[in-house]
N, C-alpha and C positions, 0 to 999 in steps of 0.2 A: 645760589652758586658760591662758590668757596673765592677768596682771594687770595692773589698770592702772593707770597710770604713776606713777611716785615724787613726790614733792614738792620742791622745791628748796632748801627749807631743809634747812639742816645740823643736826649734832650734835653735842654737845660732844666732848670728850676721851675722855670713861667709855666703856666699851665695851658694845657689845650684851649680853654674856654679865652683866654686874653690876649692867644697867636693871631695873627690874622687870617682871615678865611684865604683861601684857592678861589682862582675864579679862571673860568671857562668864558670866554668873549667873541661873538658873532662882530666881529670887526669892518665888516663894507669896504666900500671903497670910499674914494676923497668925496665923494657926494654924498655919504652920511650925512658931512654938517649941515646939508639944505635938507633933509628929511626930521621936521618938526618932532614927529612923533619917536620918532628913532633915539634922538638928541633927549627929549624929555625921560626916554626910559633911562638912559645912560644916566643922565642927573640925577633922575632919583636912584639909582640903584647906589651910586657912589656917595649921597647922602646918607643911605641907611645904612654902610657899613664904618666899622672903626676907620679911624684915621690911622694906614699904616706911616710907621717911619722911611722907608723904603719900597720901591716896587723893583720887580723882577719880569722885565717882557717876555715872553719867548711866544715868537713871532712864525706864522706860517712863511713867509718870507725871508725869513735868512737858515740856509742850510749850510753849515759849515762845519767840517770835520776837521781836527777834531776842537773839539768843544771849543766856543770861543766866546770872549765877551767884549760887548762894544767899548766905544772909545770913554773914559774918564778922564777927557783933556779936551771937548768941548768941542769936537768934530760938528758939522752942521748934520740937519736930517737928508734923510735918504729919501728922496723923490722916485721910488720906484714903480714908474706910471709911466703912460705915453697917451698922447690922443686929448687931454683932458684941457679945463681953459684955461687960462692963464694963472687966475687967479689961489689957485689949488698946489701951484709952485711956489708960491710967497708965503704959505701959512710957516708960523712959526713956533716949536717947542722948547724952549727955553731950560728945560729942570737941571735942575742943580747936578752936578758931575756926583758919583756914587763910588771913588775907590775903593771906600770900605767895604761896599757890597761886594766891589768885586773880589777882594781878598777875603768876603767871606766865603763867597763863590770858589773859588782856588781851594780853598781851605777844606772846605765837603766834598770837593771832587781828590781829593788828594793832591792838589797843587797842578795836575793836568790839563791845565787852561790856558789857552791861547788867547793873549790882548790885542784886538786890534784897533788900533788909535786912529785908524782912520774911519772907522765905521760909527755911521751915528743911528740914529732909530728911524725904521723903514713905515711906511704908511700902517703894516699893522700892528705899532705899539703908537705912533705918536697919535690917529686919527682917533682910538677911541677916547686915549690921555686927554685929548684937547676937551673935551665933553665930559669929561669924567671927574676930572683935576683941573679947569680950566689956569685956576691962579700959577701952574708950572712949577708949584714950592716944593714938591717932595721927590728928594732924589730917584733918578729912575736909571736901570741896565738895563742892556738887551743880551739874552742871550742865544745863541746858535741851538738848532738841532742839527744833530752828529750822525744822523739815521733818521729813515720815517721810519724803522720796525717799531710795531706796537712796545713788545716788551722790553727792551732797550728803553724806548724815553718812559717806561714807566717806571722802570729801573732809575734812570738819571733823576727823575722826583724824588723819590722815595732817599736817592742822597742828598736831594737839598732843601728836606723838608727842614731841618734842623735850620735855617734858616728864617723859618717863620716866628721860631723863637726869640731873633733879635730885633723883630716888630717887621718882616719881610714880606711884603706880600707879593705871593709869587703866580702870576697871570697867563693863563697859554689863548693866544689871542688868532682863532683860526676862522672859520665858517661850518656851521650844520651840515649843509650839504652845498657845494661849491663846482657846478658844471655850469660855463658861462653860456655853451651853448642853451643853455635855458633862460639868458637873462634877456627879461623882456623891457624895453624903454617905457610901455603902460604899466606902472606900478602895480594897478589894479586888475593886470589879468592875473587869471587863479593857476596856483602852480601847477607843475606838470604833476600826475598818479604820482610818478617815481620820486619824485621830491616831498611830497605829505607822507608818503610813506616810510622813508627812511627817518625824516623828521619824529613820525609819530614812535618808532622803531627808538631812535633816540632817547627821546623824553620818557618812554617806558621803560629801557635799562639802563638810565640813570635815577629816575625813582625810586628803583629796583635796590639800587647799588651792584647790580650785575658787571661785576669787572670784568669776569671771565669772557661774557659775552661782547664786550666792548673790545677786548682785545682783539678778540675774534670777529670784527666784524665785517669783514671782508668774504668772510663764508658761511655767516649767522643772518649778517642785517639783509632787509629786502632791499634791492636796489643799491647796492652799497657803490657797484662801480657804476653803476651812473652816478648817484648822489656825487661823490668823487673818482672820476675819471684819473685823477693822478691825488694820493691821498693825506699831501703838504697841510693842508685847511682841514685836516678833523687831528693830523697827529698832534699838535698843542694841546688837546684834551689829554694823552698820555701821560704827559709830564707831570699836567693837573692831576688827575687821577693817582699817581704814586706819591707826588709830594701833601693832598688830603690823605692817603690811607696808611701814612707809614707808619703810624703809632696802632697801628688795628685797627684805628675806628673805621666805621660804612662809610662811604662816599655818598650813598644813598641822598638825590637832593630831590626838590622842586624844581621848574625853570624859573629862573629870574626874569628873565626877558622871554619871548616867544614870538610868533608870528612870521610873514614872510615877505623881503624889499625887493622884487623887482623878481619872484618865483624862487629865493632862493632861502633856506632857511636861516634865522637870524638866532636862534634858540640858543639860550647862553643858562650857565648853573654859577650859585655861590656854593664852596666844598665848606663848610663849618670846620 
């Protein structure tokens, strides 16, 4: 399948090979961090990549038009949860405020970005951080999605891949497949058909590097509106997906992570 078309902005000097990678994040909920196995993938995945200078969240959780980036004045996180114990409202992310991301941020979008200083990072950029980056030292933004349409956030990648060029590593932190009514309190029961399927659907055009089909997957993938019943938790892959491919190269990856917490898929990719 063909992809589509590059963007016209350039890149700096730095070469592809020493940007930091794209990464696609099966991000849970606050009870990741008691999921042993969950936490040791996240560890090792974050050890085996460069140490970016910056990260870039863009979180299935904040939907905000138009484009907007979190606070760089030390706003607390966003607790956005209900039901859960006590202790899951005390956790803490600490990272260092980012306004030069976000002025670079502004910068690749053309200056059309919304600051809002009161918004800090919502459970799906700080839970996987905490696991990831525990020690809280490298600056982190969060930013809005302005649309779930597929080509739109893969559009908005692809202008802020220029980004990765100043050590940015830019993260779309969603869910594989994201229908609660499937989520079972026995870990260990086996997911529903329509959830290995989309899963498996997944994993196979992104192997693929199949964009087109990813874009389209609302009318290609098996199961797609079950797997996502409203499609918040797969579009962070969009974003990911333009801002790996804007130089031409394939997105084509392996999974990093795989498997499935509580029936729901967890399958995350690094974009090279």
């Amino acid at each position: 399948m063909s992809q589509p078309s590059t963007p016209t902005t350039t890149t700096s000097a730095m070469s592809a090979t020493s940007a930091p990678p794209v990464l696609y994040l099966s991000h849970g909920a606050p009870p990741l961090a008691d999921d042993a196995r969950w936490t040791a993938e996240l560890a090792a995945w974050s050890a085996d990549l460069p140490r970016p200078e910056q990260i870039l969240m863009v979180s299935a959780h904040w939907e905000a038009a138009p484009v907007s980036v979190s606070s760089t004045s030390g706003a607390p996180l966003v607790y956005d949860f209900w039901g859960f114990p006590q202790k899951y409202y005390e956790v803490t992310y600490d990272a260092p405020a980012a306004p030069e991301l976000a002025r670079q941020v502004a910068s690749a979008l053309g200056g059309s970005v919304h600051q809002d200083q009161d918004r800090g990072l919502d459970h799906g950029a700080y839970v996987p951080l905490v696991e990831m980056y525990p020690e809280a030292d490298i600056p982190v933004l969060q930013l809005s999605m302005p649309t779930l349409d597929p080509r739109e956030l893969f559009a908005l990648g692809q202008r802020l891949a220029p980004l990765r060029d100043t050590g940015t590593m830019i993260v779309g932190s969603g869910f594989t497949t994201h229908n609660l009514r499937w989520f079972s309190p026995d870990a260990d029961t086996p997911p529903p058909a329509a959830s290995r399927e989309f899963d498996h659907w997944a994993a196979e055009s992104v192997a693929a590097g199949d964009v087109d089909a990813l874009l389209d997957f609302e009318r290609v993938a098996p199961a797609a509106r079950l797997a996502h019943p409203r499609t918040e938790h797969w579009a962070p892959l969009f974003v990911a997906l333009g801002a790996a491919s804007a130089s031409g190269a394939s997105v084509a990856a392996p999974s990093t992570v795989d498997g499935f917490w509580h029936s729901l898929s967890k399958r995350s990719w690094t974009f090279a």
